[in-house]
C-alpha beads as a LAMMPS data file, in Angstrom:
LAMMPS data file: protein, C-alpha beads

295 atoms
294 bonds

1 atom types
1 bond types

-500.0 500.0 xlo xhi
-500.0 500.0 ylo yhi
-500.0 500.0 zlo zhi

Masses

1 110.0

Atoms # bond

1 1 1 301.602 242.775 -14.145
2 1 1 305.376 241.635 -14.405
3 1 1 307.889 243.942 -15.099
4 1 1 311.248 243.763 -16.306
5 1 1 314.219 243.880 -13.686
6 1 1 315.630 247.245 -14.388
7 1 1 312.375 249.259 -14.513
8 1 1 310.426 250.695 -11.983
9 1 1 307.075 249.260 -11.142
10 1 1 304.107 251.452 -13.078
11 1 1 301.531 250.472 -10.451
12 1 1 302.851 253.578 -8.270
13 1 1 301.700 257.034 -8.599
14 1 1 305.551 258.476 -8.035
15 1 1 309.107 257.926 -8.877
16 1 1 311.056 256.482 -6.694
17 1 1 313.581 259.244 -5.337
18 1 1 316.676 257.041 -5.763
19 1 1 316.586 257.124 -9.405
20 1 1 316.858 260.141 -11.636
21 1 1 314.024 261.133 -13.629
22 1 1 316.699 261.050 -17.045
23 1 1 317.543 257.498 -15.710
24 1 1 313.842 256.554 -15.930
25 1 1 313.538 258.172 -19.486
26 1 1 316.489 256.392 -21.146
27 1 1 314.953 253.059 -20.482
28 1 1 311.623 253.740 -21.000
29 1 1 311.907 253.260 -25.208
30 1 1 313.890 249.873 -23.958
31 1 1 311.631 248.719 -21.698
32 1 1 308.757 249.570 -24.311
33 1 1 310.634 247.554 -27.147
34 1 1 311.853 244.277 -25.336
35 1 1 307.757 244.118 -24.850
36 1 1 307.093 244.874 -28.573
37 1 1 309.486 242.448 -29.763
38 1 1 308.221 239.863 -26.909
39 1 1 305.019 240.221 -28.352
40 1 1 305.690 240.301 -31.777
41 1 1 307.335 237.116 -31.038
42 1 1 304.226 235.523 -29.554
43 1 1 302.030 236.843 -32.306
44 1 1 304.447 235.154 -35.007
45 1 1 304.165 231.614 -33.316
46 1 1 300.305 231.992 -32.752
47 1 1 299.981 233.068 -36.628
48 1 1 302.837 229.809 -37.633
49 1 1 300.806 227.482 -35.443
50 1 1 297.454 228.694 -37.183
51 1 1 299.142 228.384 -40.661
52 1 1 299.725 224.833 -40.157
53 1 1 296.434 224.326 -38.428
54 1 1 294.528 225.513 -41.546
55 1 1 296.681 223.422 -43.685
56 1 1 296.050 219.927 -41.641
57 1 1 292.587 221.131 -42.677
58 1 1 292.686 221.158 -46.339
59 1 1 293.459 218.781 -48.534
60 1 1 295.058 219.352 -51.889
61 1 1 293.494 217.272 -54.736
62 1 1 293.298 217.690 -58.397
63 1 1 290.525 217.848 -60.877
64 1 1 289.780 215.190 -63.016
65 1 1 286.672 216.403 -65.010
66 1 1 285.171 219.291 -65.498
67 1 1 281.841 219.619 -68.240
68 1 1 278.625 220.157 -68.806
69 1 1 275.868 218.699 -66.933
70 1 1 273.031 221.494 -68.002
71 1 1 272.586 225.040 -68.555
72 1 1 274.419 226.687 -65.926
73 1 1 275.396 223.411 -64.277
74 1 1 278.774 221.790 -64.309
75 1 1 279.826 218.218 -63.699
76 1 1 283.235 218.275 -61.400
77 1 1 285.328 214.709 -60.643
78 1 1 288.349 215.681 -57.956
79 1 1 291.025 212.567 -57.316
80 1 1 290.933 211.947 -53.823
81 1 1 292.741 208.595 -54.700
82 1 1 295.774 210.304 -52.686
83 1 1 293.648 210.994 -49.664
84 1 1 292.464 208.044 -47.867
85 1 1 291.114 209.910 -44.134
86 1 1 289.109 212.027 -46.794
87 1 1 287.611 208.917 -48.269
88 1 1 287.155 207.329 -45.082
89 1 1 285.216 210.164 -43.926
90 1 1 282.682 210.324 -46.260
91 1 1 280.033 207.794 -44.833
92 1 1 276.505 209.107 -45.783
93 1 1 274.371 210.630 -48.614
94 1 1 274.287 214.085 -48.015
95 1 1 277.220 214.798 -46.653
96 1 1 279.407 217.981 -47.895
97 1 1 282.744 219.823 -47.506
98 1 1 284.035 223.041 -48.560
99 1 1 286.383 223.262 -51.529
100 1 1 288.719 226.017 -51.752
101 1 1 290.351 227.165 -55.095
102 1 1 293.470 228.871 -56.033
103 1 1 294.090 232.261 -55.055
104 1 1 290.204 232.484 -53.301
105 1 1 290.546 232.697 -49.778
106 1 1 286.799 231.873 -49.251
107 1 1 285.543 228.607 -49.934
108 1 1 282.245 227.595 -50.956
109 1 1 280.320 224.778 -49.403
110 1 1 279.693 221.766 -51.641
111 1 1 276.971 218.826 -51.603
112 1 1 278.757 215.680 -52.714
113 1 1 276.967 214.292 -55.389
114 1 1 278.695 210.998 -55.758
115 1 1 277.596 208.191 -53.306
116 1 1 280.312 206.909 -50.629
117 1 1 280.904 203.612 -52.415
118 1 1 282.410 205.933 -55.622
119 1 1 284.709 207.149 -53.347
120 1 1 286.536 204.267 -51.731
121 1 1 286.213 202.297 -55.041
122 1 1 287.905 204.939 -57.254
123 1 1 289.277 207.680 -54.928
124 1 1 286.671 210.591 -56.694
125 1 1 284.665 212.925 -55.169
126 1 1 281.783 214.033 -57.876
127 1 1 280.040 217.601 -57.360
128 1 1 276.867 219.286 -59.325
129 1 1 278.212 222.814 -59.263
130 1 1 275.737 225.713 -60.472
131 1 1 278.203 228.714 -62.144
132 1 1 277.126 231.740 -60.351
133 1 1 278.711 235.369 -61.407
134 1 1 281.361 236.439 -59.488
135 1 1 281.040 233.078 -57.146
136 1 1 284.020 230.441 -55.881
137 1 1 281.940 228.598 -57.744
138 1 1 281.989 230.376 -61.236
139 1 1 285.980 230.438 -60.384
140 1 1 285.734 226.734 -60.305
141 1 1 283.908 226.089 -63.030
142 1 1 286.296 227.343 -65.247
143 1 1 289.571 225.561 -63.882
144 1 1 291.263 223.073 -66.496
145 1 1 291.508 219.329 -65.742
146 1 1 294.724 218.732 -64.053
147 1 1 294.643 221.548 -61.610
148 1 1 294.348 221.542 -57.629
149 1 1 292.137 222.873 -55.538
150 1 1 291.921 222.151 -51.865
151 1 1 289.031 220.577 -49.885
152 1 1 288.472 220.588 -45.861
153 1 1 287.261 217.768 -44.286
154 1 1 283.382 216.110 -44.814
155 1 1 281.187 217.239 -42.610
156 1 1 277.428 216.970 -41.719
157 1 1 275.178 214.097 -40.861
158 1 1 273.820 213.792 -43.665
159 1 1 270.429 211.406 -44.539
160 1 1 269.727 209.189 -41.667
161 1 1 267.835 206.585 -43.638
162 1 1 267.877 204.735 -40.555
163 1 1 264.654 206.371 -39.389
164 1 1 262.627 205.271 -42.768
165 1 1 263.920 202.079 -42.425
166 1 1 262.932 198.867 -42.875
167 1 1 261.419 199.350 -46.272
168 1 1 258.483 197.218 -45.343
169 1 1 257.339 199.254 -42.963
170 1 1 257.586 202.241 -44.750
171 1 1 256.518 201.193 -48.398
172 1 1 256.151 204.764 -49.138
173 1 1 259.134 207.098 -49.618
174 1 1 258.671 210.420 -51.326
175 1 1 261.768 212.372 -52.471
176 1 1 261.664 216.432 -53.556
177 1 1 264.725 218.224 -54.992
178 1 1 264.885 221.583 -56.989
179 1 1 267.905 222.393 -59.209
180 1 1 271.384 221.797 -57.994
181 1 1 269.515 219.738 -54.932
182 1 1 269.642 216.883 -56.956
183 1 1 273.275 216.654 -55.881
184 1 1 272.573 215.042 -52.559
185 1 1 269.735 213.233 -53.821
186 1 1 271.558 211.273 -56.865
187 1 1 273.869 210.275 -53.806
188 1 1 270.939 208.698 -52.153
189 1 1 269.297 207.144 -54.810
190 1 1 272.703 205.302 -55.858
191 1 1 274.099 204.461 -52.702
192 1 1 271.114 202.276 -52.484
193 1 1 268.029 202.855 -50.096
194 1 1 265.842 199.653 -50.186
195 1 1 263.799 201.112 -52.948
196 1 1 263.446 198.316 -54.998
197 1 1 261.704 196.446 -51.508
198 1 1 259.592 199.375 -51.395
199 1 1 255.767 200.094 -53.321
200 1 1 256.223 204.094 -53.879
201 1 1 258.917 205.718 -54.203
202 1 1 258.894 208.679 -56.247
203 1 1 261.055 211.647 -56.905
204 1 1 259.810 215.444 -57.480
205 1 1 262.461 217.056 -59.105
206 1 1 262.182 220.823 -60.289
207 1 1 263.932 222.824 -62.731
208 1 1 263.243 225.462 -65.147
209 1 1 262.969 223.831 -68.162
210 1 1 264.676 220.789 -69.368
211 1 1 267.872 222.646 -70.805
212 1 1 268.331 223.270 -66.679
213 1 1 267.714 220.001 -65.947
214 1 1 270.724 217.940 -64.875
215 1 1 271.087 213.840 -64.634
216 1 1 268.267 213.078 -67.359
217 1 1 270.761 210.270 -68.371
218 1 1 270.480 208.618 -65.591
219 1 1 266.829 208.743 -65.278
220 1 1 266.406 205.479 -66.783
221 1 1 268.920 203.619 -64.119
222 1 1 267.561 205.393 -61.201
223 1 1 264.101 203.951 -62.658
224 1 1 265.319 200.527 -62.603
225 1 1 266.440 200.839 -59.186
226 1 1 262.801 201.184 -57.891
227 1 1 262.917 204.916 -57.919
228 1 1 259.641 206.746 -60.481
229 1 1 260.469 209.753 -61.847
230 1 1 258.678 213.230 -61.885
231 1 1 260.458 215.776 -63.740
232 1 1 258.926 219.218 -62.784
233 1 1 259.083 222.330 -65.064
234 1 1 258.155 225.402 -63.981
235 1 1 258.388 227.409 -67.296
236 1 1 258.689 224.338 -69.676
237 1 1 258.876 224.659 -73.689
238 1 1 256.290 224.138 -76.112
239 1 1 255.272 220.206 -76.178
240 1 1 256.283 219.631 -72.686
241 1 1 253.637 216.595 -71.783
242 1 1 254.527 216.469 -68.333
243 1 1 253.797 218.339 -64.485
244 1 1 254.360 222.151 -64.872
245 1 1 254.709 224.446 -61.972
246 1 1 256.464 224.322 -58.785
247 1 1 257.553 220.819 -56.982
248 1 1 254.915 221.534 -54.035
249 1 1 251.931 221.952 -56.525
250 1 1 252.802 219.086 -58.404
251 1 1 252.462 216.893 -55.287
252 1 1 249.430 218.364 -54.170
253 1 1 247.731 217.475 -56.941
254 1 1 248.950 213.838 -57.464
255 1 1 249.119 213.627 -53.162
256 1 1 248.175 209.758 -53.005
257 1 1 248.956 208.956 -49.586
258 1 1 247.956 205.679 -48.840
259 1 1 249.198 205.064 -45.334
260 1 1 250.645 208.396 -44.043
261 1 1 252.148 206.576 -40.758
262 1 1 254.196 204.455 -43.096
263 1 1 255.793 207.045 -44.865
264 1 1 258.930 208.981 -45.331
265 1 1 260.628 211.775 -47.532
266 1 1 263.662 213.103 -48.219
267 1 1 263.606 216.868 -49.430
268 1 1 267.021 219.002 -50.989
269 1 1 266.539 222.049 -52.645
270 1 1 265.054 225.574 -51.960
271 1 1 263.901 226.358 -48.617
272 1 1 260.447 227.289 -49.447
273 1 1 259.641 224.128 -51.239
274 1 1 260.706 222.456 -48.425
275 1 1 258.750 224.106 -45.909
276 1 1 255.495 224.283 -48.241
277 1 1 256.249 220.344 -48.606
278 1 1 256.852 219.763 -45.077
279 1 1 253.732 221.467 -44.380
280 1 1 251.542 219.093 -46.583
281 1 1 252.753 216.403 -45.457
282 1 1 252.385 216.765 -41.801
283 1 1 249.188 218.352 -42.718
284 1 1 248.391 215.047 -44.154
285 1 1 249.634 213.242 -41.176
286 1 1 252.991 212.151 -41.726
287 1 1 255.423 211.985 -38.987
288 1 1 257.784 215.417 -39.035
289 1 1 260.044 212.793 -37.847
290 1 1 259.961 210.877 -40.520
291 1 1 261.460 214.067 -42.803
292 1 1 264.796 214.079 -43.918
293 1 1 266.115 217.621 -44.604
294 1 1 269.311 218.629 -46.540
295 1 1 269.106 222.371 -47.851

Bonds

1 1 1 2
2 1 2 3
3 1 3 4
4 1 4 5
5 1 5 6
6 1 6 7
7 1 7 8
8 1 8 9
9 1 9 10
10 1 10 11
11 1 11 12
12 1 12 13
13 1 13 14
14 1 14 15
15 1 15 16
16 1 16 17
17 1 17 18
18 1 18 19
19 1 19 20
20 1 20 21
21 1 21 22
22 1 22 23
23 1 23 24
24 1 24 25
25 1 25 26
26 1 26 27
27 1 27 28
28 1 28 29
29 1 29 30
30 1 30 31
31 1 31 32
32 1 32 33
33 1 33 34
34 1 34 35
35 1 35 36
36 1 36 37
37 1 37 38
38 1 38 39
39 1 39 40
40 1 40 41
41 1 41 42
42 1 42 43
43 1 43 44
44 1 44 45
45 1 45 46
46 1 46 47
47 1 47 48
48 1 48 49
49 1 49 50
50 1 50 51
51 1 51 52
52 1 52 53
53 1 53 54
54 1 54 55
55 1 55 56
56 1 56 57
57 1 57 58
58 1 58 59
59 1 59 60
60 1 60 61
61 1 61 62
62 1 62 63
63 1 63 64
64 1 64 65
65 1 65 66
66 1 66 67
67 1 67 68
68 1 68 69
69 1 69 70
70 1 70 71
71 1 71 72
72 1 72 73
73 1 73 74
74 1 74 75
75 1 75 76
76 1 76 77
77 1 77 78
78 1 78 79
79 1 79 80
80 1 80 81
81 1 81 82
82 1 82 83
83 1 83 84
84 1 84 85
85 1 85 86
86 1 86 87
87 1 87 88
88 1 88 89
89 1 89 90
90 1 90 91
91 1 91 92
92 1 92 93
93 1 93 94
94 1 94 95
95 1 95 96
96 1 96 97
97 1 97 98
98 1 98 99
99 1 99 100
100 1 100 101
101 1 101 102
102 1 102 103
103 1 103 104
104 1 104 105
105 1 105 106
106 1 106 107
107 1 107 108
108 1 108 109
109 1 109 110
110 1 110 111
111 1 111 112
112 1 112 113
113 1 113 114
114 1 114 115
115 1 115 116
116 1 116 117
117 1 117 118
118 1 118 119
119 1 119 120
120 1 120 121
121 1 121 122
122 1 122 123
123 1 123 124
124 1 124 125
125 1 125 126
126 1 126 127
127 1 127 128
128 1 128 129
129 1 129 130
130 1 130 131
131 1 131 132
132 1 132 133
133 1 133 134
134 1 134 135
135 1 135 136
136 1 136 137
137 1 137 138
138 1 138 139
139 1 139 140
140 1 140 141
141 1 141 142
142 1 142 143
143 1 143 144
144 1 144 145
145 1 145 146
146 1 146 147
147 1 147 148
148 1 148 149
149 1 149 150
150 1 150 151
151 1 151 152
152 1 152 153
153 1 153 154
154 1 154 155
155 1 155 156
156 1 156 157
157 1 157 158
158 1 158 159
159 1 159 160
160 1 160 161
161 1 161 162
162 1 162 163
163 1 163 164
164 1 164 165
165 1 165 166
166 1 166 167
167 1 167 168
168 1 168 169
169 1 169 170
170 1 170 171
171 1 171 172
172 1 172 173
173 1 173 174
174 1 174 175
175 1 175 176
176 1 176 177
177 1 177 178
178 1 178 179
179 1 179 180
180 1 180 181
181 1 181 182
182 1 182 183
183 1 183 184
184 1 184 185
185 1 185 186
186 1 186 187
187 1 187 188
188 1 188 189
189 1 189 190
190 1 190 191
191 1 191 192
192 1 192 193
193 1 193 194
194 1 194 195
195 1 195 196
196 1 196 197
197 1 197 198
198 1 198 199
199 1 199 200
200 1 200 201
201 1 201 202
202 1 202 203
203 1 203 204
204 1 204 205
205 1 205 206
206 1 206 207
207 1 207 208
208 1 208 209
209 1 209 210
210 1 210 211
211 1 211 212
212 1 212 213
213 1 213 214
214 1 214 215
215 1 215 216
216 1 216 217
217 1 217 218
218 1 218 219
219 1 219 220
220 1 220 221
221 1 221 222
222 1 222 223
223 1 223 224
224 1 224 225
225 1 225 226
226 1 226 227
227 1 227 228
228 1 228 229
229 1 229 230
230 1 230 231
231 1 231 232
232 1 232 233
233 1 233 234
234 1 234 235
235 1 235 236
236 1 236 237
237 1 237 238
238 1 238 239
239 1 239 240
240 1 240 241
241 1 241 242
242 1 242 243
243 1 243 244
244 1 244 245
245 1 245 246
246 1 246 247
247 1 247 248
248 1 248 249
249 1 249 250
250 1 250 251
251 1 251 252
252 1 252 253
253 1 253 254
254 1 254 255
255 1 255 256
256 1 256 257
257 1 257 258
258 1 258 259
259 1 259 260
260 1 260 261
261 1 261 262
262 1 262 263
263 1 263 264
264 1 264 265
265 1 265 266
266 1 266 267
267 1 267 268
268 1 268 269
269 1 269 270
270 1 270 271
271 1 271 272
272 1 272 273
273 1 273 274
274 1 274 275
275 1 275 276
276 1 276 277
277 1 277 278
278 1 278 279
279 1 279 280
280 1 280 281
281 1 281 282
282 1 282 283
283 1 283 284
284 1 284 285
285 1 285 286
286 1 286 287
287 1 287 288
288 1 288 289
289 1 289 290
290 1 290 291
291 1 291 292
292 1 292 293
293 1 293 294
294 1 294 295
């Protein structure tokens, strides 16, 4: 351990007899500030450098929408238009980032709903947000258009379609998402996925009831694009004409797997599904490689 020139060294048990034990005393408080302020000085730069590490991090953008999308559910467009790395970055459906807003030191992680080619044609990020009581995201949710909140990075790997692909060698692609899961999953289905050069491609997606039910507007165009359908309604209203349940016993009753070694899936959404889903399908003998997680 160093020690400064005009103290004595503390790794001995005495005092040396040529100074005086008042000597010793004086500069004790001295010797014990110099140190203090030495490392209060080293604990300043660490905490400047770490300040402008955390802001290289996060990137300030502002909101450009901010409504409806179902009961509980928002709709959120943030310009990125200023922030081309950010754009860049974003490669692959389901992908994420965390999104920070004002005066919330914790930020909540966030499935980008919009597909990559939204983002480097016109600089927005788009987010399904679910408004959760006393959540980053509730604080979100009710932010004006106009205002700024910060986002890190994109990270994950998101969908690897690569290992379903090519489409005619796995004609069968089944997709499952429950509530805000969709996020992730609209990015898929519009960033384009060879489902149009594929025989069965369907989509299980749950929600309560239809009031909870984001994206019905787009039902039609992801329909068009080769992708059928299934809304899913666990506790629907009267003169609901369609499946009813959960996700997983919806597909187990409609199943029809043709050619299990040709096909893939793509699930988002609550963790049991997912696992109850996963199970079936291996069960069924589909390749657990051939699942592509996000949730």
């Amino acid at each position: 351990m160093s020690t400064l020139p005009f103290a004595p060294s503390v790794t001995h048990a005495h005092f040396s007899h040529s100074l005086s034990p008042m000597f010793i005393l004086r500069r004790l408080p001295l010797t014990r500030h110099l140190r203090l302020s030495r490392n209060n000085r080293v604990a300043s730069v660490v905490s400047a450098a770490a300040v402008r590490q955390d802001a290289s991090l996060w990137t300030p953008a502002p909101l450009s929408l901010i409504e409806s999308a179902a009961e509980s559910l928002f709709h959120i467009s943030i310009d990125i238009s200023n922030a081309p790395d950010l754009v860049a970055s974003y490669t692959r459906p389901g992908q994420y980032l965390q999104l920070r807003v004002p005066d919330v030191e914790k930020p909540s992680f966030m499935a980008i709903a919009s597909p990559p080619s939204l983002a480097a044609s016109r600089g927005a990020f788009e987010f399904l947000v679910k408004s959760i009581a006393g959540s980053t995201a509730e604080i979100l949710c009710g932010l004006k258009k106009g205002e700024t909140v910060e986002l890190s990075p994109v990270m994950g790997n998101g969908f690897n379609i690569d290992l379903i692909d090519p489409p005619e060698e796995y004609p069968t692609v089944l997709i499952f998402a429950t509530g805000s899961g969709i996020s992730p999953i609209r990015s898929l289905i519009e960033s384009g996925f060879g489902a149009d050069r594929r025989s069965d491609v369907r989509l299980y997606y749950g929600a309560r009831n239809l009031k909870r039910m984001a994206y019905q507007d787009k039902f039609k165009e992801w329909e068009s694009s080769g992708v059928k359908v299934v809304p899913v309604l666990s506790q629907p209203d009267d003169g609901w004409k369609g499946e009813t349940g959960y996700v997983q016993a919806a597909f187990a009753r409609a199943k029809q797997l043709s050619a299990p070694e040709a096909t893939g899936a793509v699930l988002c959404g609550q963790k049991q599904m997912a696992e109850e889903i996963t199970s079936i399908l291996v069960a069924d003998g589909v390749s657990n490689d051939k699942l592509l997680k996000n949730f």
